[in-house]
N, C-alpha and C positions, 0 to 999 in steps of 0.2 A: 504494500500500500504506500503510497507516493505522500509524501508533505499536502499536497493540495486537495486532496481523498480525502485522508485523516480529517483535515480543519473542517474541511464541508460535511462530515458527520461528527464529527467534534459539536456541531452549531445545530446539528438536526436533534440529536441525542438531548443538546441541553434544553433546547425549546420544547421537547416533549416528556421534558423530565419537570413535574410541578414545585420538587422540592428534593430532598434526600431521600433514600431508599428506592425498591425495584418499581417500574412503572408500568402497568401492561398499555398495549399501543392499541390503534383500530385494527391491529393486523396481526390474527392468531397465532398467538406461539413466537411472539417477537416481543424482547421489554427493553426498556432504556433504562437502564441503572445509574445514580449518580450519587454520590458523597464529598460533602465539602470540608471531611475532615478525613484524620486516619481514625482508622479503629484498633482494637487489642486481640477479639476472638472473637468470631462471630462464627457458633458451628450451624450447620444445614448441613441439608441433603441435596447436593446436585445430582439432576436431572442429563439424560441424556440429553447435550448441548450443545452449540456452539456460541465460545464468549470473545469478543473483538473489542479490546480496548483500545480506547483513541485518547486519551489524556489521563495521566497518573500514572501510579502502580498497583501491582497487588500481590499477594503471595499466599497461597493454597496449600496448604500443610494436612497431608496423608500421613496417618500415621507419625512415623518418621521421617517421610521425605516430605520434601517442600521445594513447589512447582511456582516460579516467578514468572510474571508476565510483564509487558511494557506495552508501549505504543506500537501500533502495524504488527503486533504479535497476536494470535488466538489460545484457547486455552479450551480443550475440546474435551467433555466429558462422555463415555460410552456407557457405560452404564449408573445406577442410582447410585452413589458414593458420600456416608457424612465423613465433610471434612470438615476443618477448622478456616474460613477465609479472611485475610487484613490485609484490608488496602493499608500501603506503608508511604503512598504521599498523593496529597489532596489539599487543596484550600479553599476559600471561597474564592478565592480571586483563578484558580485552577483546580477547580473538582474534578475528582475521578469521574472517567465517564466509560461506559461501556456499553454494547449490544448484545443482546444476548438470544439466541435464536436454538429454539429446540429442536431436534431433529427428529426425523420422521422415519423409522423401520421399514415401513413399508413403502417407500419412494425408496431408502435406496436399493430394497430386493428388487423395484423392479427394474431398477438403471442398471442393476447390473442383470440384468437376464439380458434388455435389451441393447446395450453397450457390448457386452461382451469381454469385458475388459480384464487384460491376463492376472489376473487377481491369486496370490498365494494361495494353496486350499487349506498347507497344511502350513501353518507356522508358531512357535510361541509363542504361549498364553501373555498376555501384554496388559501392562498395568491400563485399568479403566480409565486413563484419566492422562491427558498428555499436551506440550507446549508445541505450536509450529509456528510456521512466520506468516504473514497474510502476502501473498504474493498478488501482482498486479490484477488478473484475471477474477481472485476470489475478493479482491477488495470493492472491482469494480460492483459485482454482483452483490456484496451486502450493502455499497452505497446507494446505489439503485434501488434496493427492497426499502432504506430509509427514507429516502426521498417521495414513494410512493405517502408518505403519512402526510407531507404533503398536498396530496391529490387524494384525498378519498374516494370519492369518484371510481378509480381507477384501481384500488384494493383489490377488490374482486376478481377482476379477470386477468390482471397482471402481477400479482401476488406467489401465487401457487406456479405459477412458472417461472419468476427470481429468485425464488426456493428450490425450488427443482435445480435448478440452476448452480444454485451454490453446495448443493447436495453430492451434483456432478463434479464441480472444484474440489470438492475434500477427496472425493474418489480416485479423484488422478492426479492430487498432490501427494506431497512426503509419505501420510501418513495411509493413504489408502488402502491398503493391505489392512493395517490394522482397524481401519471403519468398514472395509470390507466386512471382516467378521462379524461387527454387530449386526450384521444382517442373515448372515449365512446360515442356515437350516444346518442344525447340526455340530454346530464350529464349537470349539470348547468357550468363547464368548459369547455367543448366543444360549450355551446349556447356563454358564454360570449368571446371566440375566436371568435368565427365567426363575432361578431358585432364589437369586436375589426380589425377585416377586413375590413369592411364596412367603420368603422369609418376611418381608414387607405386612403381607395380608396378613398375618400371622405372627404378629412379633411381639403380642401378649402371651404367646403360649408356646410350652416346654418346645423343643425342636428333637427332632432325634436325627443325627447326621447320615443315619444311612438311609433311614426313610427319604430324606430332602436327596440324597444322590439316586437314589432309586429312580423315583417321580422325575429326573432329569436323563435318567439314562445312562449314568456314571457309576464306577467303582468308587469305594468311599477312600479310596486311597490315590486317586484321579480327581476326586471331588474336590478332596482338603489342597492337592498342589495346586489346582486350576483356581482354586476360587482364594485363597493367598495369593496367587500370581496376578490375579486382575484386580482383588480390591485392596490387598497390602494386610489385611487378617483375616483372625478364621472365621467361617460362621459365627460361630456364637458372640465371637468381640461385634462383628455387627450387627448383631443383632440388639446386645447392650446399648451400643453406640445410637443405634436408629428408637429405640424404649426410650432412652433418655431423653433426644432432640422430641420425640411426642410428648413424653412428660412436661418438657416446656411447654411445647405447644399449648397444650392443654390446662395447665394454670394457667398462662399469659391471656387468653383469648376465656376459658368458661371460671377463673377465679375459684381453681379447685386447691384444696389444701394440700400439701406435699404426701402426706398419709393415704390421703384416698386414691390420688394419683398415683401412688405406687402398685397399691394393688391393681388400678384399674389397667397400667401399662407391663403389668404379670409380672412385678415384684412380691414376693413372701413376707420380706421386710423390709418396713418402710425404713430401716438405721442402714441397712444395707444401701436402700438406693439411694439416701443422702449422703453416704462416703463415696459413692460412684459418679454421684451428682457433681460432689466437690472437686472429682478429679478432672472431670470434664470441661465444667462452666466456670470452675474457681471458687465459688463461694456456694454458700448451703441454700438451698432452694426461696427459699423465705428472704433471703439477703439476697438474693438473684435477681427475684422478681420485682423487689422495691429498685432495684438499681435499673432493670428497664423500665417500671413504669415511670421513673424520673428522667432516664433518658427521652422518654415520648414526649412529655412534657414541657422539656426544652425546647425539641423539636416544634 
Protein backbone atom coordinates (compact mmCIF):
# COMPACT_ATOMS: atom_id res chain seq x y z
CA UNK A 1 0.00 0.00 0.00
CA UNK A 2 1.56 3.32 -1.37
CA UNK A 3 1.77 6.63 1.04
CA UNK A 4 -1.28 8.05 -0.94
CA UNK A 5 -3.76 4.73 -0.31
CA UNK A 6 -2.92 4.69 3.24
CA UNK A 7 -3.99 8.72 3.94
CA UNK A 8 -7.05 8.32 1.67
CA UNK A 9 -8.26 5.56 4.01
CA UNK A 10 -6.57 6.90 6.97
CA UNK A 11 -9.44 9.87 6.30
CA UNK A 12 -12.22 7.28 5.36
CA UNK A 13 -11.71 5.01 8.52
CA UNK A 14 -11.72 8.24 10.74
CA UNK A 15 -14.81 9.92 9.32
CA UNK A 16 -16.80 6.71 9.82
CA UNK A 17 -15.33 6.13 13.02
CA UNK A 18 -17.85 8.26 15.67
CA UNK A 19 -15.48 8.04 18.48
CA UNK A 20 -13.07 5.30 20.04
CA UNK A 21 -13.72 1.65 19.85
CA UNK A 22 -14.84 -0.83 16.94
CA UNK A 23 -17.59 0.79 14.46
CA UNK A 24 -19.68 -1.42 12.32
CA UNK A 25 -20.00 0.33 8.70
CA UNK A 26 -23.25 0.08 6.11
CA UNK A 27 -21.22 -2.75 4.71
CA UNK A 28 -21.56 -6.23 6.25
CA UNK A 29 -18.60 -7.62 7.89
CA UNK A 30 -16.54 -4.46 7.59
CA UNK A 31 -15.61 -2.10 10.83
CA UNK A 32 -13.52 0.97 11.39
CA UNK A 33 -11.67 0.78 14.51
CA UNK A 34 -10.04 3.75 16.16
CA UNK A 35 -8.40 4.77 19.41
CA UNK A 36 -6.90 7.95 20.49
CA UNK A 37 -4.98 6.48 23.03
CA UNK A 38 -2.72 3.27 23.82
CA UNK A 39 -4.16 0.70 25.88
CA UNK A 40 -2.42 -2.13 28.54
CA UNK A 41 -4.64 -5.41 27.64
CA UNK A 42 -7.50 -5.79 26.01
CA UNK A 43 -8.37 -9.66 25.75
CA UNK A 44 -11.03 -10.83 22.99
CA UNK A 45 -11.70 -13.22 20.74
CA UNK A 46 -10.66 -12.74 17.06
CA UNK A 47 -12.78 -13.70 14.50
CA UNK A 48 -11.71 -15.13 11.21
CA UNK A 49 -10.36 -11.78 9.65
CA UNK A 50 -8.64 -9.40 7.99
CA UNK A 51 -7.20 -6.26 9.86
CA UNK A 52 -5.31 -3.31 7.67
CA UNK A 53 -3.80 -0.65 9.63
CA UNK A 54 -3.23 2.70 8.37
CA UNK A 55 -2.19 4.95 11.23
CA UNK A 56 -0.54 3.78 14.65
CA UNK A 57 0.52 0.44 16.05
CA UNK A 58 -0.48 -2.55 17.73
CA UNK A 59 0.75 -5.62 19.17
CA UNK A 60 -1.23 -9.05 19.48
CA UNK A 61 0.05 -11.37 22.10
CA UNK A 62 -0.71 -15.25 21.76
CA UNK A 63 0.19 -16.91 24.26
CA UNK A 64 3.75 -16.20 24.39
CA UNK A 65 4.29 -14.90 21.03
CA UNK A 66 3.43 -11.49 20.06
CA UNK A 67 2.56 -10.51 16.44
CA UNK A 68 3.36 -6.46 15.76
CA UNK A 69 1.78 -4.78 13.13
CA UNK A 70 2.31 -1.07 11.45
CA UNK A 71 1.08 0.90 8.65
CA UNK A 72 0.41 -0.93 4.87
CA UNK A 73 0.84 -4.13 7.04
CA UNK A 74 -2.38 -6.79 7.66
CA UNK A 75 -2.70 -8.93 10.52
CA UNK A 76 -4.83 -11.93 9.21
CA UNK A 77 -6.75 -14.17 11.78
CA UNK A 78 -8.00 -17.80 10.50
CA UNK A 79 -9.53 -19.19 12.97
CA UNK A 80 -11.44 -17.93 16.54
CA UNK A 81 -8.33 -17.15 18.70
CA UNK A 82 -8.46 -15.19 22.51
CA UNK A 83 -5.63 -13.08 22.45
CA UNK A 84 -4.42 -10.24 24.45
CA UNK A 85 -4.50 -6.86 21.89
CA UNK A 86 -2.49 -3.17 22.74
CA UNK A 87 -2.22 -0.64 20.44
CA UNK A 88 1.27 0.69 21.61
CA UNK A 89 0.84 4.25 19.81
CA UNK A 90 -2.09 6.44 19.23
CA UNK A 91 -3.12 10.11 20.10
CA UNK A 92 -5.76 12.35 19.44
CA UNK A 93 -3.95 14.29 17.27
CA UNK A 94 -2.92 10.55 15.47
CA UNK A 95 -5.36 7.62 16.47
CA UNK A 96 -4.93 4.21 15.75
CA UNK A 97 -6.81 3.57 12.86
CA UNK A 98 -7.71 0.21 11.28
CA UNK A 99 -10.10 -1.89 8.96
CA UNK A 100 -11.20 -4.72 9.75
CA UNK A 101 -12.84 -7.18 7.27
CA UNK A 102 -14.17 -10.67 8.08
CA UNK A 103 -13.75 -13.29 6.00
CA UNK A 104 -15.81 -15.44 4.38
CA UNK A 105 -15.26 -19.60 4.08
CA UNK A 106 -17.34 -20.12 1.67
CA UNK A 107 -16.09 -17.51 -1.12
CA UNK A 108 -12.81 -18.63 -0.62
CA UNK A 109 -13.88 -22.66 -1.22
CA UNK A 110 -15.32 -21.47 -4.03
CA UNK A 111 -12.22 -19.31 -5.70
CA UNK A 112 -10.55 -22.00 -5.30
CA UNK A 113 -12.57 -24.67 -7.09
CA UNK A 114 -12.89 -22.09 -9.72
CA UNK A 115 -9.34 -20.48 -9.98
CA UNK A 116 -7.70 -23.56 -9.70
CA UNK A 117 -4.88 -22.31 -8.18
CA UNK A 118 -1.73 -24.79 -7.23
CA UNK A 119 -2.45 -24.53 -3.74
CA UNK A 120 -0.39 -26.94 -1.05
CA UNK A 121 -2.65 -29.83 -0.05
CA UNK A 122 -0.42 -31.03 2.39
CA UNK A 123 1.57 -28.62 4.43
CA UNK A 124 2.19 -27.78 8.36
CA UNK A 125 -0.25 -27.08 10.77
CA UNK A 126 0.29 -23.12 10.86
CA UNK A 127 -0.37 -20.94 13.78
CA UNK A 128 -4.06 -19.24 13.34
CA UNK A 129 -3.11 -16.00 13.25
CA UNK A 130 -0.20 -14.32 11.10
CA UNK A 131 1.44 -10.78 9.95
CA UNK A 132 1.84 -9.87 5.86
CA UNK A 133 2.55 -6.75 4.01
CA UNK A 134 -0.49 -5.11 2.14
CA UNK A 135 0.88 -5.00 -1.25
CA UNK A 136 -0.33 -2.65 -4.05
CA UNK A 137 -3.13 -4.91 -5.68
CA UNK A 138 -4.78 -5.81 -2.09
CA UNK A 139 -4.46 -2.24 -0.97
CA UNK A 140 -6.12 -1.00 -3.93
CA UNK A 141 -9.08 -3.54 -3.39
CA UNK A 142 -9.61 -2.74 0.52
CA UNK A 143 -9.53 1.08 -0.58
CA UNK A 144 -12.19 0.79 -2.99
CA UNK A 145 -14.45 -1.52 -0.42
CA UNK A 146 -13.86 1.84 1.97
CA UNK A 147 -14.80 4.32 -0.28
CA UNK A 148 -17.92 2.57 -1.23
CA UNK A 149 -19.24 3.99 2.52
CA UNK A 150 -19.18 6.79 0.60
CA UNK A 151 -21.78 5.86 -1.97
CA UNK A 152 -24.21 3.89 -0.31
CA UNK A 153 -26.04 3.73 -3.15
CA UNK A 154 -23.61 1.59 -4.44
CA UNK A 155 -23.05 -1.09 -1.39
CA UNK A 156 -25.16 -3.50 -2.60
CA UNK A 157 -24.05 -4.56 -5.98
CA UNK A 158 -20.44 -3.40 -5.68
CA UNK A 159 -19.63 -4.69 -2.23
CA UNK A 160 -19.73 -8.43 -2.53
CA UNK A 161 -17.59 -8.27 -5.55
CA UNK A 162 -14.50 -5.80 -3.78
CA UNK A 163 -14.64 -8.77 -1.21
CA UNK A 164 -14.48 -11.24 -3.53
CA UNK A 165 -11.93 -9.47 -4.76
CA UNK A 166 -9.73 -9.03 -1.96
CA UNK A 167 -10.40 -12.68 -0.96
CA UNK A 168 -8.62 -13.60 -4.26
CA UNK A 169 -5.47 -11.03 -3.14
CA UNK A 170 -4.95 -13.08 0.19
CA UNK A 171 -5.11 -16.24 -2.01
CA UNK A 172 -2.33 -15.51 -4.32
CA UNK A 173 -0.35 -13.48 -1.81
CA UNK A 174 2.41 -14.79 0.67
CA UNK A 175 0.26 -16.40 2.77
CA UNK A 176 -2.07 -18.27 0.51
CA UNK A 177 -1.26 -21.73 1.00
CA UNK A 178 -1.81 -21.02 4.53
CA UNK A 179 -5.65 -19.24 3.91
CA UNK A 180 -5.91 -21.91 1.54
CA UNK A 181 -6.41 -24.39 4.32
CA UNK A 182 -9.05 -22.43 6.17
CA UNK A 183 -11.05 -23.43 3.42
CA UNK A 184 -10.12 -26.95 2.54
CA UNK A 185 -12.43 -29.94 3.34
CA UNK A 186 -10.46 -31.86 5.30
CA UNK A 187 -7.09 -29.84 5.97
CA UNK A 188 -5.88 -30.31 9.56
CA UNK A 189 -7.01 -26.35 9.67
CA UNK A 190 -10.27 -26.72 8.66
CA UNK A 191 -10.67 -30.00 11.30
CA UNK A 192 -9.04 -27.92 14.10
CA UNK A 193 -11.85 -24.83 13.21
CA UNK A 194 -14.55 -26.94 13.53
CA UNK A 195 -13.61 -28.26 17.11
CA UNK A 196 -12.76 -24.83 17.99
CA UNK A 197 -16.61 -24.47 17.21
CA UNK A 198 -17.79 -27.04 19.21
CA UNK A 199 -15.46 -26.17 21.94
CA UNK A 200 -17.06 -22.47 21.54
CA UNK A 201 -20.90 -23.83 21.63
CA UNK A 202 -19.91 -25.69 24.49
CA UNK A 203 -17.59 -24.03 26.70
CA UNK A 204 -19.67 -24.25 29.93
CA UNK A 205 -19.40 -27.96 29.84
CA UNK A 206 -16.79 -30.65 30.96
CA UNK A 207 -14.88 -31.55 27.30
CA UNK A 208 -13.45 -34.88 26.87
CA UNK A 209 -10.48 -34.74 24.38
CA UNK A 210 -11.02 -37.74 22.58
CA UNK A 211 -14.63 -37.38 22.07
CA UNK A 212 -13.80 -33.53 20.44
CA UNK A 213 -11.03 -35.55 18.09
CA UNK A 214 -13.44 -38.14 17.37
CA UNK A 215 -16.46 -35.65 16.01
CA UNK A 216 -13.47 -34.02 13.83
CA UNK A 217 -12.17 -37.14 12.54
CA UNK A 218 -8.65 -37.18 14.35
CA UNK A 219 -6.57 -39.21 16.40
CA UNK A 220 -6.38 -37.75 19.90
CA UNK A 221 -2.65 -37.76 19.47
CA UNK A 222 -3.13 -35.64 15.96
CA UNK A 223 -5.65 -33.68 17.68
CA UNK A 224 -3.53 -32.36 20.60
CA UNK A 225 -0.40 -31.58 17.87
CA UNK A 226 -2.79 -29.97 15.38
CA UNK A 227 -4.75 -27.93 17.49
CA UNK A 228 -1.37 -26.47 19.63
CA UNK A 229 0.19 -25.94 16.28
CA UNK A 230 -2.74 -23.52 15.06
CA UNK A 231 -3.96 -21.85 18.33
CA UNK A 232 -0.57 -21.95 20.57
CA UNK A 233 -2.48 -24.23 23.49
CA UNK A 234 -4.36 -27.00 24.21
CA UNK A 235 -7.89 -27.49 24.31
CA UNK A 236 -8.78 -27.15 27.45
CA UNK A 237 -6.39 -23.74 28.14
CA UNK A 238 -8.83 -22.59 25.42
CA UNK A 239 -11.29 -23.21 26.41
CA UNK A 240 -10.57 -21.49 30.07
CA UNK A 241 -9.29 -18.71 28.05
CA UNK A 242 -12.74 -18.26 25.98
CA UNK A 243 -15.03 -19.10 29.84
CA UNK A 244 -13.38 -16.35 31.04
CA UNK A 245 -13.56 -13.42 28.02
CA UNK A 246 -17.67 -14.68 28.49
CA UNK A 247 -17.59 -14.38 32.14
CA UNK A 248 -16.61 -10.76 31.38
CA UNK A 249 -18.81 -10.48 28.90
CA UNK A 250 -21.58 -11.26 30.94
CA UNK A 251 -21.02 -9.03 34.05
CA UNK A 252 -20.06 -6.08 31.84
CA UNK A 253 -23.40 -6.17 29.77
CA UNK A 254 -26.35 -8.23 32.26
CA UNK A 255 -24.53 -6.91 35.92
CA UNK A 256 -24.18 -10.42 37.00
CA UNK A 257 -22.00 -11.05 40.35
CA UNK A 258 -18.65 -12.99 39.87
CA UNK A 259 -20.24 -16.03 41.89
CA UNK A 260 -23.13 -16.64 39.78
CA UNK A 261 -21.03 -16.03 36.65
CA UNK A 262 -18.83 -18.61 37.53
CA UNK A 263 -21.14 -21.37 37.65
CA UNK A 264 -23.10 -20.05 34.90
CA UNK A 265 -19.67 -20.17 32.52
CA UNK A 266 -19.04 -24.11 34.00
CA UNK A 267 -16.83 -23.16 36.99
CA UNK A 268 -17.36 -25.46 40.21
CA UNK A 269 -15.66 -22.64 42.03
CA UNK A 270 -16.27 -19.56 42.15
CA UNK A 271 -12.33 -18.95 44.34
CA UNK A 272 -11.15 -21.00 41.51
CA UNK A 273 -12.39 -18.72 38.74
CA UNK A 274 -11.25 -15.50 40.42
CA UNK A 275 -7.54 -16.66 40.78
CA UNK A 276 -7.84 -17.57 36.84
CA UNK A 277 -9.69 -14.31 36.42
CA UNK A 278 -6.80 -12.42 38.19
CA UNK A 279 -4.39 -14.08 35.96
CA UNK A 280 -5.95 -13.19 32.97
CA UNK A 281 -7.47 -9.44 33.36
CA UNK A 282 -5.04 -8.46 36.20
CA UNK A 283 -7.28 -7.69 38.83
CA UNK A 284 -10.27 -9.67 40.78
CA UNK A 285 -13.45 -9.57 38.88
CA UNK A 286 -15.21 -6.83 41.01
CA UNK A 287 -12.19 -4.57 40.61
CA UNK A 288 -12.23 -5.22 36.93
CA UNK A 289 -15.49 -4.23 36.23
CA UNK A 290 -15.55 -0.90 38.40
CA UNK A 291 -12.23 -0.02 36.30
CA UNK A 292 -14.24 -0.60 32.98
CA UNK A 293 -17.34 0.87 33.99
CA UNK A 294 -15.14 4.09 34.71
CA UNK A 295 -13.34 3.69 31.69
CA UNK A 296 -16.82 4.06 29.74
CA UNK A 297 -17.43 6.95 31.54
CA UNK A 298 -14.78 8.96 30.59
CA UNK A 299 -15.40 7.82 27.36
Amino acid sequence: MNETQRKELASLIDKFSSGNGIHNTAITGVNCIKLNEINDRLPSVYTPSLCVIVQGKKRVLLEDEIYQYQPSEYLVASVDLPVIGQVIEASKDKPYLCLQIELDLHQLTELMAQTRLPFKNKIPSQRGIFVGDVDALLGDGVLRLARLLEAPQDIALLAPMIKREIHYRLLNGQYGDVIAQMAQTGSHMQRISEAIQILKANYDQPIKIEDLATQVGMSISSFHSHFKAVTAMSPLQYQKRFRLLEARKIMMTETQDAASTAYRVGYESPSQFSREYVRMFGHPPKRDMSMLLQQQSIA
